[in-house]
GUKETI-560246 format. One record per atom (N, C-alpha, C, CB): residue in one letter; x negated, y negated, z negated. Coordinates in steps of 0.2 Angstrom, whole numbers, padded with zeros to 4 digits, always signed. Atoms other than C-alpha are relative to their C-alpha. Last residue first. Glycine has a CB too. Layout:
<sites>
AXYZ
...
</sites>
This chain:
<sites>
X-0005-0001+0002
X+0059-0065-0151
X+0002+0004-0004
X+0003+0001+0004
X-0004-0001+0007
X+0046-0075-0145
X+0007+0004+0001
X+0002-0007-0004
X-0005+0006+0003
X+0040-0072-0128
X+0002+0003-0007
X+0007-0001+0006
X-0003-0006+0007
X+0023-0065-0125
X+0007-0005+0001
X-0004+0000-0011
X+0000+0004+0006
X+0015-0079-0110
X+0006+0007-0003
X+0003-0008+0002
X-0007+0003+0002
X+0012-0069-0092
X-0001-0003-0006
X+0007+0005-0001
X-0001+0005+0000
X-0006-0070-0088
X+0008-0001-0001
X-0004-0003+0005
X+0001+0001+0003
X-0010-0050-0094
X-0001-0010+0000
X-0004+0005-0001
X-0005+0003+0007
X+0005-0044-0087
X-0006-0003-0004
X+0004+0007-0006
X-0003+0006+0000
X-0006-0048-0070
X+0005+0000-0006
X+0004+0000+0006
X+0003+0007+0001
X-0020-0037-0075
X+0006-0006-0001
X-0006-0001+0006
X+0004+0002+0007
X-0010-0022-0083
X-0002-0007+0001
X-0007+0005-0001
X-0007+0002+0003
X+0002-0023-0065
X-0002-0001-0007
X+0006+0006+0000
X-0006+0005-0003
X-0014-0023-0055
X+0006-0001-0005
X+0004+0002+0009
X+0004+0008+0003
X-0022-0008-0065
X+0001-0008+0002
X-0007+0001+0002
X-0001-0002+0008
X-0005+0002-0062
X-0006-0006-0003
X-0003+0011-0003
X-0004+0001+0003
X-0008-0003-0044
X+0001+0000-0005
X+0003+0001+0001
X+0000+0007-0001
X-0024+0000-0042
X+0005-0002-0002
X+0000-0002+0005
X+0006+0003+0006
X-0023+0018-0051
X+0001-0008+0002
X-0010+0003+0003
X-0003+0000+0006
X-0008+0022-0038
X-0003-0003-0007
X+0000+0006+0000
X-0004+0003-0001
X-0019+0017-0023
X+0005+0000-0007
X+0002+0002+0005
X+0002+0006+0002
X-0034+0025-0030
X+0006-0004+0003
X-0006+0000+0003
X+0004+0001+0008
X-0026+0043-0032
X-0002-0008+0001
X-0007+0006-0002
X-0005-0003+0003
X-0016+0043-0013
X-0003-0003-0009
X+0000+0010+0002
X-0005+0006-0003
X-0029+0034-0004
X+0005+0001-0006
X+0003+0001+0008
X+0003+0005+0005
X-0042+0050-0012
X+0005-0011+0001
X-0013+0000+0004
X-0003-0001+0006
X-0029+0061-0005
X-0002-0005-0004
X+0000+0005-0004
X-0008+0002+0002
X-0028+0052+0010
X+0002+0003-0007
X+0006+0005+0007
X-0004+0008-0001
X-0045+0051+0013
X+0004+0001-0001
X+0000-0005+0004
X+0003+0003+0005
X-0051+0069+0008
X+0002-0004-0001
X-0004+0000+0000
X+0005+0003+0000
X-0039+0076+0023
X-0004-0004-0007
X+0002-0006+0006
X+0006-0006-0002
X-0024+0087+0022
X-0005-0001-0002
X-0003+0000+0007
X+0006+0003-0006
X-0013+0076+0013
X-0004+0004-0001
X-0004-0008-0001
X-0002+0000-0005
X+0005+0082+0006
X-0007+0000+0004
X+0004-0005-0001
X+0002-0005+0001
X-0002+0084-0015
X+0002+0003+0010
X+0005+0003-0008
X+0007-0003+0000
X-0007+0067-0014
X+0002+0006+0002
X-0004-0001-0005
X+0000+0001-0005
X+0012+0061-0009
X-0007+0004+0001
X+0002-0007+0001
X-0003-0007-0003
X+0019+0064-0027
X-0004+0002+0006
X+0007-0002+0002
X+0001-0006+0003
X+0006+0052-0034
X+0001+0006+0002
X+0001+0001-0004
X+0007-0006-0003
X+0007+0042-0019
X-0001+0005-0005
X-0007-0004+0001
X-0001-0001-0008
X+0027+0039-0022
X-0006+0004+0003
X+0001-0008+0004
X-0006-0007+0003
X+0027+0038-0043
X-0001+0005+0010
X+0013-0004-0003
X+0004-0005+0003
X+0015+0024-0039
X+0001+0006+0000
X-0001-0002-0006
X+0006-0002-0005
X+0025+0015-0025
X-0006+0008-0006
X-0006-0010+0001
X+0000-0005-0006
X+0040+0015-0034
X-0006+0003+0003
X+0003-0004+0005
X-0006-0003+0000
X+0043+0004-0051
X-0002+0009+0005
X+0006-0006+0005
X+0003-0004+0008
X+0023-0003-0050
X+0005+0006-0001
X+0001-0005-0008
X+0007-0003-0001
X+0027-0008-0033
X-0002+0005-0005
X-0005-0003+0000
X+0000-0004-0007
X+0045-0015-0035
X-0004+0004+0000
X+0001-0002+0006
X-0008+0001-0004
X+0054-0025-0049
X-0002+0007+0005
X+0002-0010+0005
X-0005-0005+0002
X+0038-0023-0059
X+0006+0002+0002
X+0003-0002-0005
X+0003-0005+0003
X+0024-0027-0047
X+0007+0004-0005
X-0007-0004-0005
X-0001-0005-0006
X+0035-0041-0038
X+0000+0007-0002
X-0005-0002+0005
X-0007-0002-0001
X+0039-0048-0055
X+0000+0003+0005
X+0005-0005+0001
X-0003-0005+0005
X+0020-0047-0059
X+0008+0001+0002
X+0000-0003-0009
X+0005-0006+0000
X+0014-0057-0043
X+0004+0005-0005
X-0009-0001-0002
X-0003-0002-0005
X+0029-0069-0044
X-0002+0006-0001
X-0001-0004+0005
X-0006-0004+0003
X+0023-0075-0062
X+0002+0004+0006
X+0006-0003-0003
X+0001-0004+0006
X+0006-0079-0055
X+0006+0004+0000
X+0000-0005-0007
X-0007-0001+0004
X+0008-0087-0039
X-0001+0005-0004
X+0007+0002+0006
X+0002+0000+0008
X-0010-0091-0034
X+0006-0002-0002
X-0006-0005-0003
X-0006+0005+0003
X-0005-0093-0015
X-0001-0001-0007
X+0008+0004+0000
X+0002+0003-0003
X-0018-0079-0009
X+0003-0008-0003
X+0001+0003+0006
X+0006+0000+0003
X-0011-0069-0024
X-0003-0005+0004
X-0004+0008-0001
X-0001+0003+0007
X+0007-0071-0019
X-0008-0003-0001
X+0003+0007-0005
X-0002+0008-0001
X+0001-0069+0000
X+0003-0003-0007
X+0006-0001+0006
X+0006+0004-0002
X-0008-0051-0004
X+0002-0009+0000
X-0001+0002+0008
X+0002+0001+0009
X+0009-0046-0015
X-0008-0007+0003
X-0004+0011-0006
X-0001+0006+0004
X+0017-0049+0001
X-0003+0000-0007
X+0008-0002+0000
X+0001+0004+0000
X+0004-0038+0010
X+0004-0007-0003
X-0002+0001+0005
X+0008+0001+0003
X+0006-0023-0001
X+0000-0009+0004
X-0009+0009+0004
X+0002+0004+0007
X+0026-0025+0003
X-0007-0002-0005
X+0005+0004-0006
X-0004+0005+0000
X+0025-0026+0021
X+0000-0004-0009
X+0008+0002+0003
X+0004+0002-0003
X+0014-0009+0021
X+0001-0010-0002
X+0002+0003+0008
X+0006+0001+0006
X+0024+0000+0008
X-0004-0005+0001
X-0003+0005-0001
X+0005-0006+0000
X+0040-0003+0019
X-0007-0003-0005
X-0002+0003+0009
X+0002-0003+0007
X+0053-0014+0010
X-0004+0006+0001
X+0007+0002-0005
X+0004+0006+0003
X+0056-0025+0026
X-0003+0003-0007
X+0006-0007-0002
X-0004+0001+0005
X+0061-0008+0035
X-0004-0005-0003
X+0002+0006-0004
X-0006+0002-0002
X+0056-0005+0054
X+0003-0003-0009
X+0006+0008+0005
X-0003-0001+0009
X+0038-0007+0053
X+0008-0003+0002
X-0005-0005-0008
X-0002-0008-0001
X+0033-0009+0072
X+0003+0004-0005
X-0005+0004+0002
X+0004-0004+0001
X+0031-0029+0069
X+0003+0009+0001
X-0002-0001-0009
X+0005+0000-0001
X+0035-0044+0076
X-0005+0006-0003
X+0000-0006+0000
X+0003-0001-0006
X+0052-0043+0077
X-0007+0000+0003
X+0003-0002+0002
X-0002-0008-0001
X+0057-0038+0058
X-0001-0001+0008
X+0009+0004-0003
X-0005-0001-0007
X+0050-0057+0057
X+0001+0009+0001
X-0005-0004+0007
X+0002-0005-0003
X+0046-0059+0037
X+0005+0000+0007
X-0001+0006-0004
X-0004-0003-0009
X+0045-0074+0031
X-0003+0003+0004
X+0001-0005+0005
X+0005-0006-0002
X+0038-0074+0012
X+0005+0000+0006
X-0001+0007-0007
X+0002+0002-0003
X+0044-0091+0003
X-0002+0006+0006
X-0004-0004-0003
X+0007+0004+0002
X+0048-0085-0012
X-0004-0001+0007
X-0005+0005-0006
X-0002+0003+0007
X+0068-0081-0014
X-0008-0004+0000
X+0001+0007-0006
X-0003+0006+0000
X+0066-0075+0003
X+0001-0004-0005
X+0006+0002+0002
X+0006+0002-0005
X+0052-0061-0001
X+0004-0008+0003
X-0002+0006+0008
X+0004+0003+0004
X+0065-0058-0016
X-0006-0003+0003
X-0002+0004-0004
X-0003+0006+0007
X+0079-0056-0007
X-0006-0003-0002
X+0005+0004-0008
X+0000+0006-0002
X+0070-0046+0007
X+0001-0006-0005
X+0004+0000+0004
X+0005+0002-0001
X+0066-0035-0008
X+0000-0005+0006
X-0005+0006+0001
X+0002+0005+0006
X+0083-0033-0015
X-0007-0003+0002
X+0000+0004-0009
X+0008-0007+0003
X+0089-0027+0003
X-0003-0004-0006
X-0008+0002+0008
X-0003-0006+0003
X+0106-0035+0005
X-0005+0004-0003
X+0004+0005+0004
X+0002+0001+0006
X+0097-0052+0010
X+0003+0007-0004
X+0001-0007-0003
X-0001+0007+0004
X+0094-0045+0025
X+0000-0001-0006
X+0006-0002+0001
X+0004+0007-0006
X+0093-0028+0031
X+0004-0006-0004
X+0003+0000+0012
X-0003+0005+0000
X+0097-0012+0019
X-0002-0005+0003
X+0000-0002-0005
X+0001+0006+0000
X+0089+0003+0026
X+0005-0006-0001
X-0002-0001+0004
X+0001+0006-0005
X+0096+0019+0023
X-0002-0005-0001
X+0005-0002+0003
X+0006+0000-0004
X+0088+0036+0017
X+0003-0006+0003
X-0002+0007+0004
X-0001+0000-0006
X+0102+0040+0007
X-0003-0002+0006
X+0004-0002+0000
X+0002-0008-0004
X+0093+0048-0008
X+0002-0001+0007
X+0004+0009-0003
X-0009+0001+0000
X+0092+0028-0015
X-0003+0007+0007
X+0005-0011+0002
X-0003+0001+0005
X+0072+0026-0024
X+0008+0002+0001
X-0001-0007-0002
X+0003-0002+0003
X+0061+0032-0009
X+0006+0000-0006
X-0007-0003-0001
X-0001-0008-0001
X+0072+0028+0005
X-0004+0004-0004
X-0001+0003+0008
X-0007-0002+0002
X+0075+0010-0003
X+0000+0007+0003
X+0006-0005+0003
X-0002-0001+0007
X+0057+0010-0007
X+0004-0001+0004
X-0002-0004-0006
X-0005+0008+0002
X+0049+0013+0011
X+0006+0003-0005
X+0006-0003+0010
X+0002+0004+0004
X+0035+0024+0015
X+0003-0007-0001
X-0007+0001+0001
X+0003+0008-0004
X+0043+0036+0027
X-0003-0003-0008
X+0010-0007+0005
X-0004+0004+0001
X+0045+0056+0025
X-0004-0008+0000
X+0004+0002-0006
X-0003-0005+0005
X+0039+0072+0032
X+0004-0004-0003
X-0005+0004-0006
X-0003-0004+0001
X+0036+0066+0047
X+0006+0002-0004
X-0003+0002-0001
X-0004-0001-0006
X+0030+0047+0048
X+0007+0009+0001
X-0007-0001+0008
X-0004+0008+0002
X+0022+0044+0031
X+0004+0000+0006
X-0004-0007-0001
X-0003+0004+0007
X+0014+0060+0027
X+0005-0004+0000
X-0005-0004-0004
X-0004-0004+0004
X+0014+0073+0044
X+0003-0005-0004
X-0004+0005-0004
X-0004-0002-0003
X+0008+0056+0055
X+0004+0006-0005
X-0004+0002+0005
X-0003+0004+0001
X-0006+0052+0041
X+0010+0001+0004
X-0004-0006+0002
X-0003+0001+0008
X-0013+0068+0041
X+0006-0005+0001
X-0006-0004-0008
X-0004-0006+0000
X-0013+0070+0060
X+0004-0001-0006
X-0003+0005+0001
X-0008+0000-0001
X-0019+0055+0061
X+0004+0002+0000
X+0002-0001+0003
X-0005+0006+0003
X-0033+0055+0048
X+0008-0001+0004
X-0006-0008+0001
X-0002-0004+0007
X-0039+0073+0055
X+0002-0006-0004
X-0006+0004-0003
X-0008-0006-0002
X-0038+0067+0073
X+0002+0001-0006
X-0002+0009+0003
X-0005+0005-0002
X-0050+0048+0069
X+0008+0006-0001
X-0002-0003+0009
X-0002+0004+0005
X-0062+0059+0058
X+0007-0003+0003
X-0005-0006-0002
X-0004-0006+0006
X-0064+0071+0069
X+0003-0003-0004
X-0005+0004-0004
X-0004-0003-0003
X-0070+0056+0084
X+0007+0004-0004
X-0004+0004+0002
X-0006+0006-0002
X-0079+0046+0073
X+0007+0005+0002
X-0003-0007+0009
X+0000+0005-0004
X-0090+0062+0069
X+0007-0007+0000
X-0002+0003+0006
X-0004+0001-0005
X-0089+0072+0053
X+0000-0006+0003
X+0006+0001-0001
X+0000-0006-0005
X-0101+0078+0041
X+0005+0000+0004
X+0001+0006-0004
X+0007-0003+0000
X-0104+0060+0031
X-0001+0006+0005
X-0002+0002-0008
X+0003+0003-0001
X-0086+0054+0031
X-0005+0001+0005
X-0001-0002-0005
X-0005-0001-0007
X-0078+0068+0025
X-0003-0004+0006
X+0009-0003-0001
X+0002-0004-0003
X-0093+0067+0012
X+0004+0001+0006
X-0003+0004-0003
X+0004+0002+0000
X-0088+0050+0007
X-0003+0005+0005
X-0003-0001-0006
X+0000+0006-0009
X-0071+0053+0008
X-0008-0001-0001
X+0005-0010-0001
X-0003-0006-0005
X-0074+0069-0006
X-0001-0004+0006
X+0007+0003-0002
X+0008-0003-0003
X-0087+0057-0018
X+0004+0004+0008
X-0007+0007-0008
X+0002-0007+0005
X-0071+0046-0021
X-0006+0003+0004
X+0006+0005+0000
X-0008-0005-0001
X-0058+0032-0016
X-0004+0005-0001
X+0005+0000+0007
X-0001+0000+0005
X-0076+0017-0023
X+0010+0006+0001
X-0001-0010-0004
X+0003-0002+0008
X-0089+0027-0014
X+0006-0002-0004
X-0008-0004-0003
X+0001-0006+0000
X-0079+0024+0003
X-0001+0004-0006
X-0005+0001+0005
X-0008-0001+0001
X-0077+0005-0001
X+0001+0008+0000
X+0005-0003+0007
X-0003+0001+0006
X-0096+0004-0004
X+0009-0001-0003
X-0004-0004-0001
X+0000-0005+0003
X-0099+0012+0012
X+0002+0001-0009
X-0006+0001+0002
X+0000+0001+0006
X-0092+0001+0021
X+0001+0003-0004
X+0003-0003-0001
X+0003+0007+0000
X-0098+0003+0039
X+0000-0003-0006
X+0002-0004+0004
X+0006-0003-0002
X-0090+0020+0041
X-0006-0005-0003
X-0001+0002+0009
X+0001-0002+0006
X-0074+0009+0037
X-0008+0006-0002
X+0006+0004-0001
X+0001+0004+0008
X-0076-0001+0046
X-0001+0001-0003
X+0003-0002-0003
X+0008+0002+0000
X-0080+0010+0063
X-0001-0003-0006
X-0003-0005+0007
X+0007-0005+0000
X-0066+0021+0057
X-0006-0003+0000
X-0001+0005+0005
X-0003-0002+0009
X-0052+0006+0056
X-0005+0006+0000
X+0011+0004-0001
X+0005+0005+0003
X-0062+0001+0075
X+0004+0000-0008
X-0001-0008+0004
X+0008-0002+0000
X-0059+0020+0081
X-0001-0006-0002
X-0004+0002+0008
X+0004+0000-0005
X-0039+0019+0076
X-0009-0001+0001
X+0004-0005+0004
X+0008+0002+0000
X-0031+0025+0062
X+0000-0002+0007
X-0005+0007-0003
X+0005-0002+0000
X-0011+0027+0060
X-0007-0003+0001
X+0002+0004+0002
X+0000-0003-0007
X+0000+0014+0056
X-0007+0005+0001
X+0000-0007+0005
X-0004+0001-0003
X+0005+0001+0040
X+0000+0007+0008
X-0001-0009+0002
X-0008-0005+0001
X+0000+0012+0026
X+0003-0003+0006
X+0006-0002-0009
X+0001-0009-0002
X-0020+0010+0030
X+0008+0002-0001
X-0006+0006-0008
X+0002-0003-0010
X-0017-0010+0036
X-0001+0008-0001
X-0008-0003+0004
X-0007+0003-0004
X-0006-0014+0019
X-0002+0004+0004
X+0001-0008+0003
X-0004-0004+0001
X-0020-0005+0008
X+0005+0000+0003
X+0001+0002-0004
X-0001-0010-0001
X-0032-0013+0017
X+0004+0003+0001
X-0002+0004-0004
X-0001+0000-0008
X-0025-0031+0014
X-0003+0006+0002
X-0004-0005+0004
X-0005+0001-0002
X-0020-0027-0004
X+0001+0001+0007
X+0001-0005-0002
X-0006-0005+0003
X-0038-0022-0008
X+0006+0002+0003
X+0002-0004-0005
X+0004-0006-0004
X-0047-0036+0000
X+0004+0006+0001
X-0008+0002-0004
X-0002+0000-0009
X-0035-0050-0007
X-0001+0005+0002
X-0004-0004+0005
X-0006+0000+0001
X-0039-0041-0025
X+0003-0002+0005
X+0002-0002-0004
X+0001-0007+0000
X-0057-0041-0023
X+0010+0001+0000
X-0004+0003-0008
X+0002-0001-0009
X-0055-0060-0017
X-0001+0007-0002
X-0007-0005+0004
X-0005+0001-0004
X-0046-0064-0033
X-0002+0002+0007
X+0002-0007-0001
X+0000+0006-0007
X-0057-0055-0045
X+0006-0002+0005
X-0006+0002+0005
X+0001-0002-0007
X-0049-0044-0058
X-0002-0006+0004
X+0005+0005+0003
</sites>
């Protein structure tokens, strides 16, 4: 996989999990049509027969139910049923964003948990921007690959709107294909 397809990618999927839609996340996407074609023929035509406007209600609404409602898009309340946040290095993903340089300010963003989905797509972005190899895959196994996939699979069957399911299926796909590409620069080990 290319490295700047795989910046692109990351940074999207960060900016569609960090918060609902607003009219210039619609004007972009309207505008890229070959992003649209590659989450499915259904967003296309959601797309196609609906104004800015429609679009904008029926993406927040969904998103609002999906990831603010019904439940949040953060691995310790995905993986541990008590739904709380660890802070600091207690949370294994701070740890590991600490471990590799990755400073995150919990005051500069509206995402309350360092292990929401948003936080963790864009540290993978800053692995890959960084050309940290092994990191990328340890992140992928330890956490994304672990969680996230299992998370939108479940999570498709939640979304109103064409985009959120087709988000749903090509998020998960990415990932899985991300965790194939990066196991494929680790070294085998003898044993």
């Amino acid at each position: 996989m290319d490295k700047e397809y795989r910046l692109y990618i990351y940074a999207f999927l960060s900016r569609t999990m960090a918060d609902t839609a607003d009219k210039r996340y619609i004007s972009d996407l309207r505008q890229n049509r070959d992003l649209l074609e590659l989450f499915g023929e259904d967003t296309v035509k959601f797309f196609d027969k609906n104004s800015d406007e429609e679009i904008l209600d029926a993406l927040n609404e969904d998103f609002s139910s999906m990831f603010v409602i019904n439940t949040q898009a953060v691995e310790s309340f995905v993986l541990d049923a008590k739904n709380e946040t660890l802070v600091g290095l207690q949370n294994p993903v701070m740890n590991f964003y600490y471990k590799h340089g990755f400073e995150l300010n919990m005051n500069q963003t509206e995402l309350m948990a360092p292990d929401h989905l948003s936080i963790e797509l864009a540290f993978m972005q800053t692995l890959i921007f960084r050309d940290e190899k092994a990191p990328q895959f340890e992140f992928l196994k330890e956490h994304l690959f672990l969680w996230a996939v299992p998370y939108m699979i479940g999570m498709k069957s939640m979304a109103i709107t064409p985009f959120y399911r087709d988000i749903c299926d090509f998020m998960a796909e990415f990932i899985v294909a991300d965790y194939e590409y990066c196991s494929s620069f680790m070294e085998p080990v003898d044993g």
